[in-house]
C-alpha positions as CSV (number, residue, x, y, z in Angstrom):
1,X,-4.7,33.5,-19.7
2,X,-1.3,32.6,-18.1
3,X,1.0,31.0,-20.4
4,X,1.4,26.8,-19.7
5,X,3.9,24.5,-20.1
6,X,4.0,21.2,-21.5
7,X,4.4,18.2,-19.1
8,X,5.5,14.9,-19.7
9,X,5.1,11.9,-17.7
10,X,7.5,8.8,-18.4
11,X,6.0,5.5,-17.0
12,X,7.7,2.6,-15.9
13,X,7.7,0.8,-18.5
14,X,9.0,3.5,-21.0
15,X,5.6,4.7,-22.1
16,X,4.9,8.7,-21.7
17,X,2.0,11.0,-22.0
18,X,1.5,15.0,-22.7
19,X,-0.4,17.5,-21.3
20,X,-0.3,20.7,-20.7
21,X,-0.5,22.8,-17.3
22,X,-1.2,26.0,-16.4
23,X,1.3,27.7,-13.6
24,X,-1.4,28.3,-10.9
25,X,-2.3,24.6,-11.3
26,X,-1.2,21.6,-9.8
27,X,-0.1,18.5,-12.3
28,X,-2.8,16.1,-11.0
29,X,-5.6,18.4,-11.9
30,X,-4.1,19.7,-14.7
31,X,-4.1,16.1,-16.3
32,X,-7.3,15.4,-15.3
33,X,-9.0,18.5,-16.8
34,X,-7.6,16.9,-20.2
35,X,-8.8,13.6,-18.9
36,X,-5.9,11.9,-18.2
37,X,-6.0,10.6,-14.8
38,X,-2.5,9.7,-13.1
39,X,-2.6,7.7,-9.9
40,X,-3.1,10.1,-7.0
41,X,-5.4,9.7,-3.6
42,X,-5.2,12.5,-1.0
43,X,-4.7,15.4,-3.7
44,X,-3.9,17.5,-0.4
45,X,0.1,16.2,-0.3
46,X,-0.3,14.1,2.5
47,X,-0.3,10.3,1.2
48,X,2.4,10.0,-1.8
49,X,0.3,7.9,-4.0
50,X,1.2,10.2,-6.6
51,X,4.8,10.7,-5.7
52,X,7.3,11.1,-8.8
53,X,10.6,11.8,-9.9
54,X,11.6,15.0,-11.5
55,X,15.2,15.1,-13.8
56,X,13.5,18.0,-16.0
57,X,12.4,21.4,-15.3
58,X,11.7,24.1,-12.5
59,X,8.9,23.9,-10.1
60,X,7.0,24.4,-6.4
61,X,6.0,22.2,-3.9
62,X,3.2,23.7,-2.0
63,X,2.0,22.2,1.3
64,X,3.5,18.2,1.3
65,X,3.3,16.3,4.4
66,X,6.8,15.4,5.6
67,X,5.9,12.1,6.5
68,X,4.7,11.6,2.7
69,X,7.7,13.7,1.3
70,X,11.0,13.4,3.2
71,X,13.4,16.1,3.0
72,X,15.8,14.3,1.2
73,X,13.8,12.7,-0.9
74,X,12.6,16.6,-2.1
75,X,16.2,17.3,-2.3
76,X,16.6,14.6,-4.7
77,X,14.0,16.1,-7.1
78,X,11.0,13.5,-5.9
79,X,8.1,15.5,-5.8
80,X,4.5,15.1,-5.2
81,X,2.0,15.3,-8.4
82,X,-0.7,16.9,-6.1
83,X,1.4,19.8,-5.0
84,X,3.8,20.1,-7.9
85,X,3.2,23.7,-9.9
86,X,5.1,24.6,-12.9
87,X,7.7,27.0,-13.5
88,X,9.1,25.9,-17.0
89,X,8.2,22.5,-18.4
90,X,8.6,19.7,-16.5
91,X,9.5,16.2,-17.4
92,X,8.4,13.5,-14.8
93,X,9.0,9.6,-13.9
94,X,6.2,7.7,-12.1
95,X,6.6,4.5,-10.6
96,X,4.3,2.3,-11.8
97,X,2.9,1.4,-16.3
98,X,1.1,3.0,-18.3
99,X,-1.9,0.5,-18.0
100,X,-2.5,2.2,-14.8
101,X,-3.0,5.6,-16.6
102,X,-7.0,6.1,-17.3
103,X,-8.3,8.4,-20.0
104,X,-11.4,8.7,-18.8
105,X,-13.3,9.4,-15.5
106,X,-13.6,5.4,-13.6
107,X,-16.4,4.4,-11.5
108,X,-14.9,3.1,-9.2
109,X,-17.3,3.6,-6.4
110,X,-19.8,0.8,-5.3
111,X,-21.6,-0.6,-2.6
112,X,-20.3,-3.8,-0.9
113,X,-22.4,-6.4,1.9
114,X,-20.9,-6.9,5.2
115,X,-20.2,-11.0,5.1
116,X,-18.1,-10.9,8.7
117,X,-16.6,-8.9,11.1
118,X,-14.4,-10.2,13.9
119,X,-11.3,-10.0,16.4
120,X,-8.1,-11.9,14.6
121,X,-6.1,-10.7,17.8
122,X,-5.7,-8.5,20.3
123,X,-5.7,-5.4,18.4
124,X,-6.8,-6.3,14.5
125,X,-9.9,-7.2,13.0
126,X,-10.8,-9.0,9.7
127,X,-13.6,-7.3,8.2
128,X,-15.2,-9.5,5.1
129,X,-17.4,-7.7,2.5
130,X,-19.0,-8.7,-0.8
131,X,-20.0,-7.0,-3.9
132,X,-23.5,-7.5,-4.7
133,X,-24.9,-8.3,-8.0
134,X,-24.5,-11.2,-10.5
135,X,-22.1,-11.9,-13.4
136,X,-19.5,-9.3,-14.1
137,X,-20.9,-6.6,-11.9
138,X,-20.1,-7.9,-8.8
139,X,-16.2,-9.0,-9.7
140,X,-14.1,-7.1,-7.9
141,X,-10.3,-6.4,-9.7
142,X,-7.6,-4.9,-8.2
143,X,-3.5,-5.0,-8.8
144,X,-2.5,-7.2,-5.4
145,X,-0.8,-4.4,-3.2
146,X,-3.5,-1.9,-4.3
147,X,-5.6,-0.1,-1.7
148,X,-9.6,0.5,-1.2
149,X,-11.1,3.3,0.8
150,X,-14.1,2.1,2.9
151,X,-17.0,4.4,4.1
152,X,-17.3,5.0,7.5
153,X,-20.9,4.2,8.7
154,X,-22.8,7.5,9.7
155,X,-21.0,10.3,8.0
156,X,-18.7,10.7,4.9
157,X,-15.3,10.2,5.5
158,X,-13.5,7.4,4.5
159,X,-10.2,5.3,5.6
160,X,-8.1,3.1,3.1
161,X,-7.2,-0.7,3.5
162,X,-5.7,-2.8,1.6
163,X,-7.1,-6.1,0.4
164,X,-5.6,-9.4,1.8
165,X,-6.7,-11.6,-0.4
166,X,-6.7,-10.7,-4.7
167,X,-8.9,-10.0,-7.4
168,X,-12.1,-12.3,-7.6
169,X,-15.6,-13.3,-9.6
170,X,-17.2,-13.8,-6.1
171,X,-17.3,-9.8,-5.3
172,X,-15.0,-10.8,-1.9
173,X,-13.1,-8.2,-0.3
174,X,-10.8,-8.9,2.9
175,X,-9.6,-6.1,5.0
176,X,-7.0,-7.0,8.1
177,X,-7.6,-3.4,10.6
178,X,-5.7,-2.1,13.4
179,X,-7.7,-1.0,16.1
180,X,-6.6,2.2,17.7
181,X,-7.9,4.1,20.8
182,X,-10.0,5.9,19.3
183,X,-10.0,5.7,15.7
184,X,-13.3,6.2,13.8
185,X,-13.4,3.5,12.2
186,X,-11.7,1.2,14.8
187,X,-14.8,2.8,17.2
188,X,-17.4,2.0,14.7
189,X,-15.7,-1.8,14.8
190,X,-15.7,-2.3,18.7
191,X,-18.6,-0.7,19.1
192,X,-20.8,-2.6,16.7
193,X,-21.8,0.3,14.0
194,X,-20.6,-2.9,11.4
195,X,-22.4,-5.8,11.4
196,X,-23.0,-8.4,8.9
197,X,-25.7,-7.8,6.6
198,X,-25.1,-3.9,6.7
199,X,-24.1,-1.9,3.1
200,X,-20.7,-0.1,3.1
201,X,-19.6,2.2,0.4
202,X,-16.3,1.1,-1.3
203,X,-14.0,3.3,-3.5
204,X,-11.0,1.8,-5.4
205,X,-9.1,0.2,-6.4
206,X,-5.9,2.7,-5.3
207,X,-2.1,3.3,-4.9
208,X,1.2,2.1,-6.5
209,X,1.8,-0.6,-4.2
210,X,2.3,-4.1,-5.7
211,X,5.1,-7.1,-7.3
212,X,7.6,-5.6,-9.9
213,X,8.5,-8.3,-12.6
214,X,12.1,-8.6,-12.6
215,X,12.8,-11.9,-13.9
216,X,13.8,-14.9,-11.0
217,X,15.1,-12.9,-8.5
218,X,14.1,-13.9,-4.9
219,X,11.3,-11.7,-3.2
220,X,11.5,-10.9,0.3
221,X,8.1,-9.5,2.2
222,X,8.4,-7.6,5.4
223,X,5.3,-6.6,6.8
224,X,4.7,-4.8,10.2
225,X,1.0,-5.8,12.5
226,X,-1.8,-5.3,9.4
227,X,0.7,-4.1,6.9
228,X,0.5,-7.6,6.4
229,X,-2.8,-7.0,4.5
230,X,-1.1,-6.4,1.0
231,X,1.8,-8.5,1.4
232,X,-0.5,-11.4,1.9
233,X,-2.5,-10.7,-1.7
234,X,0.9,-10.3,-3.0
235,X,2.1,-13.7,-2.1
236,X,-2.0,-15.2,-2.6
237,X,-0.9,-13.4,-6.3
238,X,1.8,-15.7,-6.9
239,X,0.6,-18.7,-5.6
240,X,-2.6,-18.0,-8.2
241,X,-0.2,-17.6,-11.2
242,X,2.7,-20.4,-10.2
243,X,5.1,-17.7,-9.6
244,X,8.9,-19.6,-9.6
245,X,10.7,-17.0,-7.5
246,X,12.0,-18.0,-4.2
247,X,9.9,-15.9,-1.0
248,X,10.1,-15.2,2.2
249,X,7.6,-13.7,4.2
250,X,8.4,-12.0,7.5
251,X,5.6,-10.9,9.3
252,X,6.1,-9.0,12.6
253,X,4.3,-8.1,15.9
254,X,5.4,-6.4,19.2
255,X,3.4,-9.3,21.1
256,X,2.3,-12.7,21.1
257,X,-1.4,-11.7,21.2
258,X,-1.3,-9.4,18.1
259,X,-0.4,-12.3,16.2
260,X,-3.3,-13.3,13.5
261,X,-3.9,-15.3,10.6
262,X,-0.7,-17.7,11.9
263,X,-2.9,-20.9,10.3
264,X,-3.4,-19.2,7.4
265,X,-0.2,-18.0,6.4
266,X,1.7,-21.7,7.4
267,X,-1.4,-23.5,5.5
268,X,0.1,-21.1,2.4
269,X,3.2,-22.2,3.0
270,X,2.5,-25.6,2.9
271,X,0.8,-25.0,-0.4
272,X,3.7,-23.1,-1.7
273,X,7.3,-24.7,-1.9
274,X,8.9,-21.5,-2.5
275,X,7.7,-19.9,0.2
276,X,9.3,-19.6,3.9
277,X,6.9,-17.4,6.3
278,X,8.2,-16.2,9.8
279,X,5.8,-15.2,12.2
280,X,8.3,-12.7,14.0
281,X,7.3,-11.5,17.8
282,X,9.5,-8.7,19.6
283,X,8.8,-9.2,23.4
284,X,8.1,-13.2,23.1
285,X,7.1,-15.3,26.3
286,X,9.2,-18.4,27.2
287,X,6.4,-20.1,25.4
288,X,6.6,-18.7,22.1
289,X,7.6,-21.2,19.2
290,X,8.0,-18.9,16.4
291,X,11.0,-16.5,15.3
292,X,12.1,-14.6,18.4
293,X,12.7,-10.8,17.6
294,X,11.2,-8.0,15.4
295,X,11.2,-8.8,11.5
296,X,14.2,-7.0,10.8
297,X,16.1,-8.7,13.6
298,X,15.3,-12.0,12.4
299,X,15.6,-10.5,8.4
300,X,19.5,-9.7,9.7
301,X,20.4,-12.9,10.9
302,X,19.2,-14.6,7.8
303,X,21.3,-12.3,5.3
304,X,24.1,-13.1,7.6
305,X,23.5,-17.2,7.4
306,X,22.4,-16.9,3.9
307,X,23.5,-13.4,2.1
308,X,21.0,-13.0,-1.1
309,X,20.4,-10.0,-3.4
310,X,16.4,-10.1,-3.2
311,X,13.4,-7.5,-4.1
312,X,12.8,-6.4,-0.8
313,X,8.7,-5.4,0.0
314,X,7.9,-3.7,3.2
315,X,4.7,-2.5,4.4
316,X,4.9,-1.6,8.1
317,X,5.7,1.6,10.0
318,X,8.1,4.2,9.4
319,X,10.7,3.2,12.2
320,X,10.6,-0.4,10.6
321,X,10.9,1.0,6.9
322,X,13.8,3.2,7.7
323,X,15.7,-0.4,9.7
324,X,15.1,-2.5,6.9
325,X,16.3,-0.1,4.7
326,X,19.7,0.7,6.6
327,X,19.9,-4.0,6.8
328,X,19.5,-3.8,3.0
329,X,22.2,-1.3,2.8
330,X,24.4,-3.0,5.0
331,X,24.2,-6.4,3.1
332,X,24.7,-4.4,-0.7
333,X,20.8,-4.6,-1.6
334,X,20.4,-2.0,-4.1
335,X,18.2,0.8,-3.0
336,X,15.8,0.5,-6.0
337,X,15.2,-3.1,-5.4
338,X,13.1,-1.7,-2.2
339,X,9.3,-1.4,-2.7
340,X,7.8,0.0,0.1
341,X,3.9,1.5,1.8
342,X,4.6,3.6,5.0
343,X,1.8,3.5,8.2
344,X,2.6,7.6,8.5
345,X,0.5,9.6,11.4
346,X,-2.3,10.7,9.0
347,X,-3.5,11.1,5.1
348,X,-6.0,10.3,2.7
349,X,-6.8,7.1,4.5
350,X,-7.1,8.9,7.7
351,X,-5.9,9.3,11.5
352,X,-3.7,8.0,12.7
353,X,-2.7,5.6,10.1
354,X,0.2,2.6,12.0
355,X,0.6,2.1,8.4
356,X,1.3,1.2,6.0
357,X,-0.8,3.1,5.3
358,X,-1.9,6.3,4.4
359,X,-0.9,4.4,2.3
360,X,2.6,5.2,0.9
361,X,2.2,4.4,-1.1
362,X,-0.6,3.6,0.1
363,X,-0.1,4.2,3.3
364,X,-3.1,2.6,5.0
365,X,-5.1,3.7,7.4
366,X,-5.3,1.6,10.4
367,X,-8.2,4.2,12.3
C-alpha cells in the first residue's frame, strides 16, 4: 500500500482535525473514509463548496473548474478539497467552524410537500415546500446562507437553491428561481411538472455561505436577481435574534419587471430600524421610484456620501462579484471582510447556474 500523509485541517475558529490520506486519493474522500465529513457538494471541482487554503505542504489539483477556482486564487495556494491529492503532508484552512465538521454519515435527505408555486416576476418563481411529519421530524434547520438541492421531477438530477426564509418548526422551505430558457428545472416550473400537493426530494442543508460574527461592524448585502434568496434569510436571521449591527441591503435587477418580493423586503425594513434596503434597477423607466442604477452603482455613490468600513456579502453573478470587489478596494474595504456565493455557468447545482449559485460557495443553480 502507498505510503499516506497526514492532513490537517484548521477551522475558522482555531479548531483542527487529523486524518490521514493516501496519495492516489483526494482529501474529501480521504476524510470521509475515516468518517469525518468536511463541507464539500460537487466532489467533481466544479462548485468550491469545499474550497480551502493551503500554507503547508506539496500537492495536485486535478480537474477544477475555473469558474470555481480562479487562477490566481490557485496561485495563492487556495485549493479545492475535492481535487486536492497529496504529495507530502498538507496543512489546510477552511472557511467556516468546526460545528460544521460531522463525524458521522447525516441524513440529510427527505421528502418535502409542494405548498405553492408561482411567478414573483418576470423571470423568477417562488417555489414553497413543507416537510411533512409532526414534532421534530418535520423541522427543517439550516445555517441562513446555506443551500438545499431539490429533486427534479421525473429523473434524478438535482439543482441547489438557497432558502429565503431560515430555519423553522413548521417544515417551511422558500426557494426564489431564475427561470432560464431552457433550464430543467425552470421547464419543469413553466411547464407545470410542480404543482402543489406534489412530493419533491430535498437534500441539505449545504455550502459555507452565511453571517461571520465580528462584533458591531456594519453589514452590507449585495445581492444580484435570486441571489437575493440567501441574503434575505441572512437579514430574516438577524431580525429573529435582534441583531444590533447597522445593514444595508442592495438588491439589483437589470429591469423593472424582474423586480420581486419589493413588499416584502420594505415591510422588513419597516420592522427593522437598522436596516436600509435598495431595490436597485439598471435600465429604469421614467416611472421607476426606486434607486436608479445596478447595485454596485448605487453601492458607490453611498461610500462616496457616507464612506464606512462594512462586512460586505454578495451573492449575484460573477461580473457583479468581481465590481463590487474592485468598489471595496477602491474605498480601503479589506479584502477578507468580503463574503461571497458566485452564479458560475454550471456545477453541482446544475446548468447554467446566473448564480449565485453553483453555489460558491454555493453557487446556486438558477436552471
Amino acid at each position: 500500500m502507498a505510503a499516506t500523509h497526514s492532513i490537517k485541517v484548521i477551522t475558522e475558529d482555531g479548531e483542527a482535525v487529523y486524518f490521514d490520506c493516501r496519495p492516489d486519493e483526494d482529501v474529501i474522500t480521504a476524510a470521509i473514509r475515516q468518517d469525518i465529513y468536511l463541507m464539500s457538494s460537487c466532489r467533481a471541482g466544479g462548485c468550491a463548496t469545499c474550497k480551502a487554503f493551503c500554507p503547508e505542504g506539496d500537492y495536485r489539483l486535478v480537474g477544477c473548474s475555473v469558474q470555481a477556482l480562479p487562477p490566481e486564487e490557485e496561485e495563492d495556494g487556495q485549493v479545492l478539497l475535492c481535487r486536492c491529492y497529496p504529495d507530502s503532508d498538507l496543512e489546510l484552512e477552511v472557511p467556516y467552524t468546526y460545528s460544521r465538521i460531522s463525524f458521522e454519515p447525516e441524513a440529510n435527505e427527505f421528502p418535502a410537500e409542494v405548498v405553492s408555486v408561482g411567478r414573483v416576476s418576470s423571470n423568477a418563481v417562488r417555489l414553497h415546500l413543507r416537510r411533512p411529519g409532526t414534532g421534530n421530524e418535520c423541522k427543517v434547520r439550516f445555517d441562513a446562507g446555506q443551500f438545499m438541492e431539490l429533486q427534479v421531477p421525473g429523473g434524478t438530477v438535482t439543482r441547489a437553491y438557497s432558502p429565503a426564509n431560515i430555519s423553522n418548526d413548521a417544515g417551511d422551505l422558500e426557494f426564489l428561481i431564475r427561470l432560464l430558457p431552457d433550464g430543467l428545472m425552470s421547464n419543469a416550473l413553466r411547464g407545470g411538472a410542480i404543482q402543489p400537493g406534489q412530493t419533491l426530494q430535498v437534500k441539505g442543508p449545504q455550502g459555507i455561505f452565511g453571517l461571520k460574527e465580528n462584533g458591531f461592524r456594519p453589514r452590507y448585502f449585495i445581492a444580484g436577481g435570486t441571489g437575493l434568496a440567501p441574503v434575505l434569510s441572512m437579514v430574516r436571521h438577524m431580525k429573529e435574534w435582534g441583531a444590533p449591527q447597522q445593514t444595508r441591503l442592495y438588491f439589483g435587477v437589470n429591469t423593472e419587471e424582474e423586480v420581486f418580493l419589493r413588499a416584502e423586503l420594505e415591510a422588513l425594513a419597516a420592522s427593522m430600524p437598522n436596516l436600509t434596503v435598495k431595490v436597485c434597477v439598471w435600465r429604469p423607466t421614467d416611472s421607476w421610484d426606486g434607486e436608479r442604477g445596478n447595485a454596485i452603482e448605487v453601492l458607490r455613490r453611498d461610500l462616496e456620501a457616507q464612506p464606512a468600513q462594512p462586512d460586505v456579502y454578495l451573492c449575484g453573478p460573477p461580473g457583479m462579484v468581481d465590481a463590487a470587489h474592485a468598489v471595496c478596494a477602491e474605498f480601503g474595504i479589506p479584502a477578507d471582510q468580503i463574503y461571497l456565493e458566485k452564479f458560475l455557468p454550471s456545477g453541482p447545482c446544475g446548468e447554467a447556474c446566473d448564480p449565485t449559485q453553483v453555489h460558491g460557495h454555493h453557487q446556486h443553480a438558477t436552471a
